[in-house]
N, C-alpha and C positions, 0 to 999 in steps of 0.2 A: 716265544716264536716257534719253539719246538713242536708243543702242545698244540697249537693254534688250530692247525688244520684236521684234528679228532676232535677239539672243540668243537669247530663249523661242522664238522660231519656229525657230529652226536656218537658219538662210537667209545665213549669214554669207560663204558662199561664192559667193552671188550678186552679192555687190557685189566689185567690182574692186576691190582697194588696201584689203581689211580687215586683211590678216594684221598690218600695226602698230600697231592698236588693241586695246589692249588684250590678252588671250590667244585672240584669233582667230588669229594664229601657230598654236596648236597644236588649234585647235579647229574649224578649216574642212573637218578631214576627216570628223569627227560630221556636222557640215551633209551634205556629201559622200552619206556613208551614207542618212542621215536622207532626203535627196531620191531617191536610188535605191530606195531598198525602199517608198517611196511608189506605185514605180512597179514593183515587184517581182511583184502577183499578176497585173495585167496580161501581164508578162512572162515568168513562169511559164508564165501559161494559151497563151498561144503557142509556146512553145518544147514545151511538152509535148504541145501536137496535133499539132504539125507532123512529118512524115516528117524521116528521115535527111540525105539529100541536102539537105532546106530547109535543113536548121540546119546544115549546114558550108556551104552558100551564105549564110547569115545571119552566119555564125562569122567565113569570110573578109571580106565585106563592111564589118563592127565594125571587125575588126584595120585594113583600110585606111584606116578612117575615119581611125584615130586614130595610125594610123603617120603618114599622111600629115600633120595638123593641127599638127605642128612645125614645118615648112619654111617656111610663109609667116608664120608667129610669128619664126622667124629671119632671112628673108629681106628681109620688112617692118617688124621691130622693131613687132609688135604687140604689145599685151599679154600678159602670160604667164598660159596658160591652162593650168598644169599643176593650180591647184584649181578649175577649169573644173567646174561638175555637169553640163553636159550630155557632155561628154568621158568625165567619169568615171562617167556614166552607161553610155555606150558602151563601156567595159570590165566594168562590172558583168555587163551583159547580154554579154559574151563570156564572164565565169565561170559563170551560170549555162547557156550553151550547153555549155561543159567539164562542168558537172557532168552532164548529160543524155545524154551522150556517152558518160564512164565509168560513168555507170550504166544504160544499153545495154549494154554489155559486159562487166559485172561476171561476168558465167557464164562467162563464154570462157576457155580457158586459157593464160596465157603464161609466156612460159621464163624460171627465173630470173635468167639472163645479161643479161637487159633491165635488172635493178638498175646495172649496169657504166656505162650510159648517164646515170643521176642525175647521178653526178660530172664526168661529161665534158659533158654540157651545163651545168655552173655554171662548169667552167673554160673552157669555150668564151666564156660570157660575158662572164664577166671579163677574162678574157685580150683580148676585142673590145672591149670599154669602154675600157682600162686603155691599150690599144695609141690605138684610136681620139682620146681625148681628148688624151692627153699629143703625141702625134704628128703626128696628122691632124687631124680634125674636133672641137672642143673645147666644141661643146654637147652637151649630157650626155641632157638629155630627146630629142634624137631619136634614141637608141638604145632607142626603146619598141619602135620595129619588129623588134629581134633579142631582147631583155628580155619582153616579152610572150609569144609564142611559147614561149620556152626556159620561163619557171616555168610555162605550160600543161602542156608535155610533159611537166618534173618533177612536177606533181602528177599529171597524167596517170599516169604509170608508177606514183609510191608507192601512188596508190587503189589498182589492178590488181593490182598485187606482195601489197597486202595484204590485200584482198578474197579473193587465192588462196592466198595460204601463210600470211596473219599472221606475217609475221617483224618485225612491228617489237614491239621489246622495251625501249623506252622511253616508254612510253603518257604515263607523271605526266610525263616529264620536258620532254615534248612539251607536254603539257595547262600544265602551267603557264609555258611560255616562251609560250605563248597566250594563256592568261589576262593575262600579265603585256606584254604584242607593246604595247599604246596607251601605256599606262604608260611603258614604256621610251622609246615617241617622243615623249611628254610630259615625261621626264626629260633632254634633250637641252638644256630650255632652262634648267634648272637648272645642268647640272655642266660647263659650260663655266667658267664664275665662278670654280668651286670647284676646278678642274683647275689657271689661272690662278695662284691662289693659292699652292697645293699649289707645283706648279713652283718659283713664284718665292722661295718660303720653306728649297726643297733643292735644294741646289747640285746633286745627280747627277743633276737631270733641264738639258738644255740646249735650248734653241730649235732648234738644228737637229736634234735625234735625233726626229723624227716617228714612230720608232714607239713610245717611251718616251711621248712624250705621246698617242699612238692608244690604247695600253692603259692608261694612267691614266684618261681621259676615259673610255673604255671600263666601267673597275672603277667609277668614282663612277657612272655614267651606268646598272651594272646596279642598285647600292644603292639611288641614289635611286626605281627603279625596281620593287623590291619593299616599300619603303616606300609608296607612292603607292597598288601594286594591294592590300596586306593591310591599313594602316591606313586607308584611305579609300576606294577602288573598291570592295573589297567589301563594307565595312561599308554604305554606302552603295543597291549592289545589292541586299544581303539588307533594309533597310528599306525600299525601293521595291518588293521584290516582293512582301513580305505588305501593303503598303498599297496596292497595285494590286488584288493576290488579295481584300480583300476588298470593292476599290470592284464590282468586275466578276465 
């Protein structure tokens, strides 16, 4: 009952040290949302007046903000402000600069060889996380500064590629790994339990073969996941929108 009323508010991600109460774990990022689009039409009406040049001076400014906001988090053992709203407010507002951006240049024409670059900037990334953590530098969130950037320019490119050619040929299959994207991060804290189990019940899975258990946790983690968004997220959606539709 304490809780209750930053529940209803969505505010869960203003308090430091909520995620162990209760399912604020997986529900700080609704807060998250909830507070940015608060502040969404303000930030619309800017970005859409404003010239070219403002808003990649407005774009780079974001991204440093928030590049930079790890280092004295690790250097000073501050708090962890990866569900930070005003941080991830500052990323919001760098998605809606990307979107204003390619849709500036949705008319322009580019070559389809620019597809080639998708894959090679998600291996670039990987490949820098994957090298950087195990090797080098072992905090994970400050590789926003190369993470950020890289899925800009991939969506960057896919709008582009497909505003001009529409070659993409899996529309449902895309539409619903989206519809289904919270769901799944929701499902995370279910099939860990159920992985556990699973394991320890057949001998051909072993504690050290990691990727044996990555695709187990993986398989429960997509199930639970479309259970979640077809017997409860949507049913749910579709009764809050006609009971919205006819308050309003």
């Amino acid at each position: 009952m304490v809780i209750a009323p930053v529940e209803f508010l969505m505010m869960q991600s203003v308090y430091d040290g909520s995620f162990a109460v209760l399912h604020n774990g997986g529900t700080w990022f609704i807060s998250c949302i909830f507070i940015a689009y608060l502040f969404y039409p303000y930030l619309e009406s800017v970005v859409s007046k404003n010239k070219r040049k403002t808003n990649v001076v407005l774009l780079i400014l974001f991204y440093l903000m928030t590049s930079y906001s790890y280092v004295p988090v690790y250097v000073f053992k501050f708090s962890d402000i990866y569900a930070n709203p005003f941080f991830r407010l500052l990323e919001f507002a760098e998605g809606i600069v990307f979107a204003y951006l390619l849709l500036e240049n949705r008319n322009k024409s580019i070559s389809k060889r620019y597809a080639f670059l998708i894959p090679a900037f998600a291996l670039v990334l990987i490949c820098a996380i994957s090298f950087g953590v195990h090797i080098g530098f072992g905090y994970v969130l400050f590789y926003n500064f190369l993470a950020v950037p890289v899925f800009g320019f991939i969506l960057y490119f896919c709008g582009r590629l497909e505003m001009c050619y529409k070659i993409c040929r899996f529309q449902r299959i895309i539409s619903l790994f989206s519809g289904c994207s919270y769901a799944f991060f929701l499902a995370q804290f279910f099939c860990f339990d159920i992985t556990k189990y699973f394991i320890n019940q057949i001998s051909f899975f072993q504690k050290s073969e990691s990727l044996k258990l990555f695709l187990c946790s993986f398989f429960f983690c997509c199930i639970i996941s479309l259970f979640l968004h077809f017997l409860i997220e949507k049913p749910i959606k579709k009764f809050l929108t006609k009971k919205l539709y006819f308050l309003f």
